[in-house]
C-alpha positions as CSV (number, residue, x, y, z in Angstrom):
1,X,-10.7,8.5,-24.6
2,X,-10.0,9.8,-20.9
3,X,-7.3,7.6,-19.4
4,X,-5.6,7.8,-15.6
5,X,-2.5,6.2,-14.8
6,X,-2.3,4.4,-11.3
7,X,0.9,3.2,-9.3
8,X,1.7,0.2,-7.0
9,X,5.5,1.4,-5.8
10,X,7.8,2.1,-3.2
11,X,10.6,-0.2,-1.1
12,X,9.9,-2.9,1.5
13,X,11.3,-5.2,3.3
14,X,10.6,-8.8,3.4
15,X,11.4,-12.4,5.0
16,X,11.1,-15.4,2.8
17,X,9.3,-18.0,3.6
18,X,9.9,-20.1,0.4
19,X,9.9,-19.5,-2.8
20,X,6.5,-21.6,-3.4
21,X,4.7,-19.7,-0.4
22,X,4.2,-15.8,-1.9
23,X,2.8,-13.7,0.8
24,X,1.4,-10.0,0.3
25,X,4.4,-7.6,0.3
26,X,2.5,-4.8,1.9
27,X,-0.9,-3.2,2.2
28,X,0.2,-0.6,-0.2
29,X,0.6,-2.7,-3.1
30,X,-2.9,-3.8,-3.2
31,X,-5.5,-2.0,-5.8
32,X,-9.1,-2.4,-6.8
33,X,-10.0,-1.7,-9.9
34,X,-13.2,0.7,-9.9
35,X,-16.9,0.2,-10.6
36,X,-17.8,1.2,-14.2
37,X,-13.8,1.1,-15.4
38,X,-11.6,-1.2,-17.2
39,X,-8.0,-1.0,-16.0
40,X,-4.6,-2.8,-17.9
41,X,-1.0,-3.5,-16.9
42,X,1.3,-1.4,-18.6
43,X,4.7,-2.3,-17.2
44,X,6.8,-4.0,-14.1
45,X,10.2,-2.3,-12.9
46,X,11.6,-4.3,-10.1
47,X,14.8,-4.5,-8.1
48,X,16.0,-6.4,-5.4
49,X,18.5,-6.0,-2.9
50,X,19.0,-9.7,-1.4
51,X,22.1,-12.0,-1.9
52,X,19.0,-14.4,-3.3
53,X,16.6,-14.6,-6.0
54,X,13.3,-13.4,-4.9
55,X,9.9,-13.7,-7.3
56,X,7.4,-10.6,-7.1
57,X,3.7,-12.5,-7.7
58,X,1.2,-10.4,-9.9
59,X,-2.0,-11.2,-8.2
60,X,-5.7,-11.0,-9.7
61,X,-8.4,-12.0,-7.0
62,X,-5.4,-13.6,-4.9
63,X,-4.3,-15.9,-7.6
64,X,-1.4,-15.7,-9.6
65,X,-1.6,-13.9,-12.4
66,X,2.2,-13.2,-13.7
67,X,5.6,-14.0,-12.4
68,X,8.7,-12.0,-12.1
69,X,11.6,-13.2,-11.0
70,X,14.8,-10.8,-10.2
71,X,18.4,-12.4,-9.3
72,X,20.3,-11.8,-6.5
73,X,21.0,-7.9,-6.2
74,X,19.4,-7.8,-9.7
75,X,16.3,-6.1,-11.5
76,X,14.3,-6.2,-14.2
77,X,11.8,-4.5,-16.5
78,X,8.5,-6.2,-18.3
79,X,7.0,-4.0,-20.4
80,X,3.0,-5.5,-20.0
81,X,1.2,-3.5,-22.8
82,X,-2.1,-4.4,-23.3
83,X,-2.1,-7.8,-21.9
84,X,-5.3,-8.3,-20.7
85,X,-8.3,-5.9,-19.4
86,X,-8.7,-6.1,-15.4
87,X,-12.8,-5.2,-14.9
88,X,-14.6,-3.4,-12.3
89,X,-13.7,-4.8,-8.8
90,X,-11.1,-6.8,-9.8
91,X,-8.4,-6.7,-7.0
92,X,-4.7,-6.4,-7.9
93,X,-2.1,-7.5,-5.5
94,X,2.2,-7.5,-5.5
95,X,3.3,-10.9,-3.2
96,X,6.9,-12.2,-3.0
97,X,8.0,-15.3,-2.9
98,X,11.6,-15.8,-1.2
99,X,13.8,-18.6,0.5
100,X,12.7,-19.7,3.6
101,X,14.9,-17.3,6.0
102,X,16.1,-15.0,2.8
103,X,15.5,-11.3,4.5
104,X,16.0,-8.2,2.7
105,X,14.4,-5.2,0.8
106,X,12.3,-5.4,-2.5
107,X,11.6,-2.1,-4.9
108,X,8.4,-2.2,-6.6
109,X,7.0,0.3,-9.5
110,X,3.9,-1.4,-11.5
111,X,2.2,0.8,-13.5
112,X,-1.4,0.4,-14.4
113,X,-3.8,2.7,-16.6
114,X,-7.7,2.8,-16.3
115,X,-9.5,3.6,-19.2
């Protein structure tokens, strides 16, 4: 079985606009899975550099999909194995929810695999 492993990573900035109000962290963090390919989660690594918690918001067709919270100047690591297949044209997007006014920067590494 052929198998190629995809990223959605880097570090971005962000201004909270409530916790319960995710918005898109960038442009770059958005992936579509191919035509004729199944694709699945294999981990979240996230870190976050605010004096606040901030939630990263796993997106599947713009709704929430999976949650992950990281405290104040915190990070964490979900190991996603084999949760669920993502099919053809499914669209996979990283939000964050923060306090309203809570600025600050966000590091991102979600690793996917198509299969």
């Amino acid at each position: 079985m052929h198998s190629t492993p995809r990223f959605l990573q880097g570090v971005f900035t962000f201004e909270g606009k409530g916790l319960d109000q995710p918005t898109p962290i960038a442009p770059a963090l958005s992936y579509v899975v191919p035509d004729g390919v199944t694709t699945q989660a294999v981990y979240f690594r996230g870190g976050n550099a605010a004096a606040d918690l901030v939630t990263v918001v796993l997106t599947r067709d713009g709704k929430p999909m999976r949650y992950f919270p990281i405290g104040a100047k915190g990070d964490v690591h979900v190991p996603l194995r084999v949760v669920e297949d993502l099919l053809s044209g499914t669209v996979i997007e990283l939000w964050l929810g923060a306090p309203a006014g809570v600025s600050g920067s966000v590091v991102v590494d979600l690793g996917l695999v198509e299969i």
